[in-house]
GUVEXTI-201096 format. One line per field, with one value per residue (C-alpha): z, x, y; residue in one letter; residue number from 1. Coordinates in Angstrom, 3 decimals. Layout:
BEGIN
z = (Z, ...);
x = (X, ...);
y = (Y, ...);
residu = (a, ...);
num = (NUM, ...);
END
This chain:
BEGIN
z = (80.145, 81.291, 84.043, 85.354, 85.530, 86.673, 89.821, 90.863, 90.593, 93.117, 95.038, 95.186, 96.208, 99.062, 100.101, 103.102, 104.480, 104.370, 105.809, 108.529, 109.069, 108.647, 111.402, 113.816, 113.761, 114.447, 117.508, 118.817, 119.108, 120.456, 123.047, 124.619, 126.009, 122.182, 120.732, 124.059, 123.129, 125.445, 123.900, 120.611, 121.808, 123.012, 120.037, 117.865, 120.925, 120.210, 116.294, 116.284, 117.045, 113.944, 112.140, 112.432, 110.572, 108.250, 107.235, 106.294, 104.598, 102.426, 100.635, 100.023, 99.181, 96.621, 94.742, 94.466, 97.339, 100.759, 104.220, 106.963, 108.927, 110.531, 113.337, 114.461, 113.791, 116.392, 118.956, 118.219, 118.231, 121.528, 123.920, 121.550, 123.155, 126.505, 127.027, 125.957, 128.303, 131.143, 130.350, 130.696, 126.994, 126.694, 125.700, 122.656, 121.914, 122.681, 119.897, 117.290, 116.977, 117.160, 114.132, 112.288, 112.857, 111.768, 108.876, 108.158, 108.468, 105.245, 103.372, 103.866, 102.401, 100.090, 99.026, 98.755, 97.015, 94.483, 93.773, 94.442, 92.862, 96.020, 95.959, 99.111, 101.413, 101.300, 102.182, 104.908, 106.135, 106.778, 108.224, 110.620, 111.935, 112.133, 113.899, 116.555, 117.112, 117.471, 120.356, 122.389, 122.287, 123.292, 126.013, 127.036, 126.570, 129.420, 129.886, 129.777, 132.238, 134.653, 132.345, 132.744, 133.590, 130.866, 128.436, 128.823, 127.473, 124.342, 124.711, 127.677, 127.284, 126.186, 124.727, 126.109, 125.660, 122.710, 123.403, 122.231, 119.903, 118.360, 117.250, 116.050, 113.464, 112.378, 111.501, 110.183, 107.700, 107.191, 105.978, 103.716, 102.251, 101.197, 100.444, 98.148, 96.114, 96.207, 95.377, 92.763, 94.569, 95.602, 91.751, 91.346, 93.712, 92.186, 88.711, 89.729, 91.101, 88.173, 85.543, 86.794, 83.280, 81.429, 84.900, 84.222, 80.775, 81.533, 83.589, 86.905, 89.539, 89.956, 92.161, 94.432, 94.679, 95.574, 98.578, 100.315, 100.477, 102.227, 104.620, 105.233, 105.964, 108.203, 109.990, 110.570, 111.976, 114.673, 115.649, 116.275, 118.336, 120.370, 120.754, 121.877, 124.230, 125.978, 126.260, 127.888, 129.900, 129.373, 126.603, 125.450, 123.478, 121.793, 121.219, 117.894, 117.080, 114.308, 114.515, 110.399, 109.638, 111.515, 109.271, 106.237, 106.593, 107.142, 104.217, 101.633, 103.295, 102.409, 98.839, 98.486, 95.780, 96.073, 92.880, 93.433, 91.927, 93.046, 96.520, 99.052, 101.744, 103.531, 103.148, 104.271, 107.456, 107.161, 106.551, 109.821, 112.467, 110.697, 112.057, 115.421, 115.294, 114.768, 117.695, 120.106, 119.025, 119.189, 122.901, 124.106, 123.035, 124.963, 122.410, 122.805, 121.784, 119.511, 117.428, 117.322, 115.117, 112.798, 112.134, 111.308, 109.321, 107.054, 107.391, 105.158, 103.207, 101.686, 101.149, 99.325, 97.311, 96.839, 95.460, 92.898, 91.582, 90.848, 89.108, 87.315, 85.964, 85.593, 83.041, 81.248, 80.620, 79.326);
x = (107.864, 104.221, 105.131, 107.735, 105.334, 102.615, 105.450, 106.290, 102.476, 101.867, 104.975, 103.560, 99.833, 101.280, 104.460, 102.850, 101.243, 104.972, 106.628, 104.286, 104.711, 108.756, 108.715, 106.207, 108.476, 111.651, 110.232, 108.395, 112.122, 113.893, 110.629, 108.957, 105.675, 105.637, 102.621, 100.897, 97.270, 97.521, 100.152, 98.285, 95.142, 97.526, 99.024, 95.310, 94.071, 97.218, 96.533, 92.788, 93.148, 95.587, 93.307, 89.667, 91.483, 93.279, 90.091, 88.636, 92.230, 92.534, 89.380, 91.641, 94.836, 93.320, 92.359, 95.819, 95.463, 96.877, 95.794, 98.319, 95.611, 94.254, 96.378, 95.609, 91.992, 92.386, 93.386, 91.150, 87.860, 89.293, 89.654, 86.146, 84.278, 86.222, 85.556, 81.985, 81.403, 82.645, 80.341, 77.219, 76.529, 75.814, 78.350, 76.124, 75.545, 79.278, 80.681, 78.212, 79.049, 82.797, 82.004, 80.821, 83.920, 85.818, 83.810, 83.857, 87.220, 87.686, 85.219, 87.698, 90.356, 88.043, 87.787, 90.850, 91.839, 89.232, 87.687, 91.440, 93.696, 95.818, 98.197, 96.855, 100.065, 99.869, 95.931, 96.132, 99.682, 97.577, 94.807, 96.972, 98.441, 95.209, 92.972, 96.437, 96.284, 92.494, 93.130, 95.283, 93.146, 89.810, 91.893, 94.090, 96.977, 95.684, 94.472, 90.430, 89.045, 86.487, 83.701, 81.397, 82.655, 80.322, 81.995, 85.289, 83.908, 84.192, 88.020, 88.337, 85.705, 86.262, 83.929, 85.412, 89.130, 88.497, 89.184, 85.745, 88.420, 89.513, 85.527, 85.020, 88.500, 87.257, 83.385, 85.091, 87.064, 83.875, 82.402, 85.387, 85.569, 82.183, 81.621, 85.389, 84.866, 80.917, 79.472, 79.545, 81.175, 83.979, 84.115, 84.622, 87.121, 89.762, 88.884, 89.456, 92.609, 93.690, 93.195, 90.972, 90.672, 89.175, 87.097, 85.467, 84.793, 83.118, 80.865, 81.952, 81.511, 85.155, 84.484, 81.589, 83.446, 86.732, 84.425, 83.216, 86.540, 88.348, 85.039, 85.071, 89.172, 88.226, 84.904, 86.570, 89.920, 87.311, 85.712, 89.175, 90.196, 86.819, 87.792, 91.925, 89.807, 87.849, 90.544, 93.195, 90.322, 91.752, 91.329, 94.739, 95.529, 98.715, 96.836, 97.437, 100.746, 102.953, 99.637, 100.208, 103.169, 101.954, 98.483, 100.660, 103.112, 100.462, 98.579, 101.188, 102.931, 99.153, 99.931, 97.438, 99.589, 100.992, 99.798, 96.763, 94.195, 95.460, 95.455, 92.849, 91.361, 92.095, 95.675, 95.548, 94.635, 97.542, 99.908, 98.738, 99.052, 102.778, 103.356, 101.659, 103.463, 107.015, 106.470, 105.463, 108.474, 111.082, 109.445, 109.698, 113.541, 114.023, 114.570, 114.674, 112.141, 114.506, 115.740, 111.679, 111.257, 114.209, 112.767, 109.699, 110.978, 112.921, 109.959, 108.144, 111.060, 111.128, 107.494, 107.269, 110.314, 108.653, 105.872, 107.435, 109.632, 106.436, 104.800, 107.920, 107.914, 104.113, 104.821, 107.116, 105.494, 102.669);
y = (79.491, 79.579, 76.787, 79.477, 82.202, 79.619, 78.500, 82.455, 83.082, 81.166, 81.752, 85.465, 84.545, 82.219, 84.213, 85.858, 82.629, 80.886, 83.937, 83.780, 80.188, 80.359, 83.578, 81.132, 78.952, 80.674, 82.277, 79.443, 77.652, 80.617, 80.898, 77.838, 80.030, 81.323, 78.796, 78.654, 79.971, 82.322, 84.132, 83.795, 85.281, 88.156, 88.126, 88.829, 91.266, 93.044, 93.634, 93.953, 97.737, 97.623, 95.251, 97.236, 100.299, 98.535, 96.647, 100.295, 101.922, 98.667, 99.602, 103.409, 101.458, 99.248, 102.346, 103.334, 106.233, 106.096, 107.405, 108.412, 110.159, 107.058, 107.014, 110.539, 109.926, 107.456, 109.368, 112.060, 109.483, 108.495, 111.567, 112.975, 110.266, 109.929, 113.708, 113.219, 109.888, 112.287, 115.114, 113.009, 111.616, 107.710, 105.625, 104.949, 108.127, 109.248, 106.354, 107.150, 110.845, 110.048, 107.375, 110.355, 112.687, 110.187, 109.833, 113.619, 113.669, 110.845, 112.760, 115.676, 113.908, 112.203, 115.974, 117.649, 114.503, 114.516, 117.818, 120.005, 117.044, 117.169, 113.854, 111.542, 111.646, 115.170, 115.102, 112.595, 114.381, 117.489, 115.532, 113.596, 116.936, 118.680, 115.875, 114.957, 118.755, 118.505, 115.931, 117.713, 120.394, 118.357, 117.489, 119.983, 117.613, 115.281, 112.174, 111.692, 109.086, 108.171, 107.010, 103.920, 100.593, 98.734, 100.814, 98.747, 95.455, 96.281, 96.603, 94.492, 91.612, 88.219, 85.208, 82.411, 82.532, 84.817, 88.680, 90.757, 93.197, 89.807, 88.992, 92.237, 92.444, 89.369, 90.425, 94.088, 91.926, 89.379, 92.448, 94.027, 90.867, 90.515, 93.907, 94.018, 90.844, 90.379, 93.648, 95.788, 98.619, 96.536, 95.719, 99.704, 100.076, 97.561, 98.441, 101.839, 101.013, 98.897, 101.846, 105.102, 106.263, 103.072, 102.851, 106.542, 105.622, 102.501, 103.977, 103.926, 106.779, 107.160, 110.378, 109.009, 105.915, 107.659, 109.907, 106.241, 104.692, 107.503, 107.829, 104.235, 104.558, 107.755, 106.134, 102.400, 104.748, 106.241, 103.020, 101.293, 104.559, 103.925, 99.772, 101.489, 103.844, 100.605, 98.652, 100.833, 102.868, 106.012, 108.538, 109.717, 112.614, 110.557, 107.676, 105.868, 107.484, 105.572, 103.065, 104.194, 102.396, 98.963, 98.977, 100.344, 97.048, 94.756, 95.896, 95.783, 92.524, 91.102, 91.821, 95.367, 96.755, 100.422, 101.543, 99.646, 97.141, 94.204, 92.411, 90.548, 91.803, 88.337, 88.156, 92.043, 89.846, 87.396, 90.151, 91.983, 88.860, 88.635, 92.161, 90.938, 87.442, 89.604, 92.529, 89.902, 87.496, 91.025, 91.579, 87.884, 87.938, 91.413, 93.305, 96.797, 98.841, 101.497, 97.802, 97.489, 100.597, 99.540, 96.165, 97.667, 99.865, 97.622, 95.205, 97.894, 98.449, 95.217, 94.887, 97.540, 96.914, 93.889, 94.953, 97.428, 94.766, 92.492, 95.340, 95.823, 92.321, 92.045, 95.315, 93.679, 90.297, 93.177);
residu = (x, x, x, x, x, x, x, x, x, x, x, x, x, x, x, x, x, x, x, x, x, x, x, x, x, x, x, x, x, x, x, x, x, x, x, x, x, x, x, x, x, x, x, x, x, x, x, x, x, x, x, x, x, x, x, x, x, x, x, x, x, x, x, x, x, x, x, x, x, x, x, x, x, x, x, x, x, x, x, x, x, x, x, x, x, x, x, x, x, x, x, x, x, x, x, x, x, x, x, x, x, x, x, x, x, x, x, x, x, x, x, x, x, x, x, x, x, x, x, x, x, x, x, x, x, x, x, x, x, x, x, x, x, x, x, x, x, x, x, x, x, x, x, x, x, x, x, x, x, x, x, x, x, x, x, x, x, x, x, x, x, x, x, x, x, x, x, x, x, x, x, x, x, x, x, x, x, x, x, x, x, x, x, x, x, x, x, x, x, x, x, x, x, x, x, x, x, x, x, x, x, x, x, x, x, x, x, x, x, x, x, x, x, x, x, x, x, x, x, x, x, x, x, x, x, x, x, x, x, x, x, x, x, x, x, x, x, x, x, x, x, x, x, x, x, x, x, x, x, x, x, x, x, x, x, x, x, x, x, x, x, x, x, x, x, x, x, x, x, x, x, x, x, x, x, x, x, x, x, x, x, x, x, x, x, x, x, x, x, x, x, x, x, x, x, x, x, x, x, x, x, x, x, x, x, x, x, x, x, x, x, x, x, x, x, x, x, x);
num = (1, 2, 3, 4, 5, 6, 7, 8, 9, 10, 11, 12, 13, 14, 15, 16, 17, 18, 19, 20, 21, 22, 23, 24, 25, 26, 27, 28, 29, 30, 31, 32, 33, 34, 35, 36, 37, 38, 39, 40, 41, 42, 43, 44, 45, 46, 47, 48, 49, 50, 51, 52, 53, 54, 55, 56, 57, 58, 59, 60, 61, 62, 63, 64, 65, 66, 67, 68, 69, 70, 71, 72, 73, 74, 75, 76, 77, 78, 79, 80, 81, 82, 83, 84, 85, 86, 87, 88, 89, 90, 91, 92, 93, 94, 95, 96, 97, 98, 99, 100, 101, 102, 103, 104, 105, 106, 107, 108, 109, 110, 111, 112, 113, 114, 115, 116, 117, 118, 119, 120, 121, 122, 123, 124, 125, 126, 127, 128, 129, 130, 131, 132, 133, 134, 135, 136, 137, 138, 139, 140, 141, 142, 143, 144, 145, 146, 147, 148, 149, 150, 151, 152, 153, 154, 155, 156, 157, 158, 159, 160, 161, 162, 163, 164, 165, 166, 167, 168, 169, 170, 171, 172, 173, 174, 175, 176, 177, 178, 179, 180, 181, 182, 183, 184, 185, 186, 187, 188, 189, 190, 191, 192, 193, 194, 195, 196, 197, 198, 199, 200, 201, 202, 203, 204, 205, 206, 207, 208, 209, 210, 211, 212, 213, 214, 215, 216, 217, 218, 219, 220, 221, 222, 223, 224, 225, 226, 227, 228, 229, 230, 231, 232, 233, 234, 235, 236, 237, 238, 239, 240, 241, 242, 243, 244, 245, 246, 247, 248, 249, 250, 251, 252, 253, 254, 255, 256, 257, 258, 259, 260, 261, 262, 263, 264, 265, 266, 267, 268, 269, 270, 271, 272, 273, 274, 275, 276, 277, 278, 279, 280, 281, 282, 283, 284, 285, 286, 287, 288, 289, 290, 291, 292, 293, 294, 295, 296, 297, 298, 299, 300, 301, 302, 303, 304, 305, 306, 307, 308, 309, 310, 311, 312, 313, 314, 315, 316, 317, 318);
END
C-alpha cells in the first residue's frame, strides 16, 4: 500500500517533465527543423512574455486565488508607456510608472478581494475589462509607436544565441523561487493556501500577505507588457488578449493546485515551455489557428481535471 502511493507520488511530481519529453519527441519526428536550437530559442523567446507574468500570478494561485486581469494589464502597461515614450518621458522613467499601475491595479484586486470578500474571478473579470478598456482609451484604439530604438533591446536583444526576454524569465523565476521556498513570506503564502484559517490563527498576516501577492501578479503583468511592447515595437491597445489562459495552463500543468497550497514555482516553468513546445509543434504541422484554441482549451481541461481528481484522492487517503 505505501509502495503504491510512494509509485503515483512520484508519477505526479514527474508527470509534467515526461509529458514534455513524450510531446518533444512526437514533434521532433513529425518535424526535422523541430530540435534545431534555433527553433528552441524561438520556442523560450516565445513564452518568456507568458513566463515573466506567470512567475508573479503563481505566487496568487498558490494562495488559492486566481487573476484573469493579467492579460489586460498587459496591454494597458504597454500603450501607458508607448504613449508616454512618445510624449517625451525616458524610457526609464516611462517603465517604472507603468510598473506601478500595474501594481495599483493588483492592490485593487488585492482589495476588493480581501476587505469586500468579492470571489477572485469576479475581481480580476472586472479588472481585465476595466484596464483593456483603459487601453483603448490611452490610445484611442490605435497603435502607439515611434519611440527610441534602445528601448527595443529589451524585447529584441540577444546574449549570444540567447534572446534578452529568455534571461530575464529565467532571473524572474530565480527570484520566485527563492523568494516562495526560502523566505518566510513564501512560507505564508502556501500555508495560506493550504488552510487560511489555521494560517490566521498561527499568526500569519493572511490580509497583508493576500495585498503583496495580487500586487506582485499585477506589477510582474506590467513589466511583461513593457518586455511584449520592446519586442514587437509597437504599443497595442489589444495586446495580451487570451495571454490568461496560456499562463493559466502552464501554471496548473506545473502542478500549482487550484485550490491552492501545493505546487513549485519551477515546474510552473516546465509546465509553461510544454505550452510553448505544443503551439510551436501545432504551427510547424500547419495547423490552423481556430484547431489552436481547441487544443488549448482541452489542454486546460485536463489539467485541471487533473488536478481535482488528485485532491480528491489526497482527501480521501486523509
Amino acid at each position: 500500500m505505501k509502495e503504491n502511493k510512494r509509485v503515483r507520488g512520484m508519477a505526479a511530481k514527474f508527470a509534467i517533465y515526461l509529458a514534455l519529453l513524450a510531446l518533444m519527441a512526437f514533434f521532433s519526428m513529425m518535424s526535422s527543423g523541430f530540435l534545431s536550437i534555433s527553433n528552441i530559442m524561438n520556442i523560450l523567446r516565445q513564452v518568456a512574455v507568458n513566463g515573466i507574468s506567470a512567475a508573479g500570478m503563481t505566487f496568487v494561485m498558490l494562495t488559492g486565488g486566481i487573476d484573469i486581469s493579467v492579460g489586460a494589464v498587459m496591454g494597458l502597461s504597454g500603450i501607458g508607456a508607448a504613449s508616454l515614450m512618445v510624449a517625451g518621458v525616458h524610457p526609464v522613467i516611462a517603465c517604472l510608472i507603468m510598473l506601478l499601475a500595474g501594481l495599483l491595479v493588483g492592490l485593487i484586486n488585492g482589495f476588493f478581494v480581501n476587505e469586500v470578500k468579492i470571489p477572485p474571478m469576479i475581481v480580476t473579470l472586472s479588472t481585465l475589462s476595466i484596464a483593456r478598456g483603459l487601453a483603448f482609451i490611452i490610445s484611442g484604439g490605435l497603435p502607439v509607436s515611434r519611440f527610441p530604438h534602445s528601448f527595443t533591446i529589451l524585447g529584441q536583444g540577444r546574449i549570444g544565441y540567447v534572446p534578452i526576454p529568455v534571461i530575464v524569465m529565467a532571473l524572474c523565476f530565480a527570484l520566485g523561487w527563492f523568494v516562495l521556498e526560502k523566505t518566510s513570506f513564501g512560507r505564508h503564502v502556501y500555508g495560506i493556501g493550504s488552510n487560511r484559517e489555521a494560517a490566521r490563527l498561527s499568526g500569519i498576516p493572511v490580509r497583508k500577505v493576500m495585498f503583496k501577492v495580487y500586487g506582485i501578479s499585477g506589477m510582474m503583468a506590467a513589466f511583461a507588457g513593457i518586455v511584449l511592447l520592446s519586442r514587437v515595437n509597437s504599443g497595442q491597445p489589444s495586446a495580451g488578449e487570451t495571454y490568461e489562459l496560456n499562463i493559466i495552463a502552464a501554471i496548473v500543468m506545473g502542478g500549482v493546485s487550484t485550490t491552492g497550497g501545493e505546487g513549485r514555482i519551477i515546474n510552473v516553468l516546465v509546465g509553461l515551455v510544454f505550452m510553448g513546445v505544443l503551439l510551436n509543434g501545432m504551427m510547424m504541422m500547419n495547423v490552423p489557428a481556430f484547431y489552436q484554441r481547441v487544443v488549448k482549451g482541452v489542454v486546460l481541461l485536463i489539467a485541471i481535471s487533473y488536478d481535482r481528481m488528485s485532491q480528491k484522492r489526497a482527501d480521501s487517503i486523509v
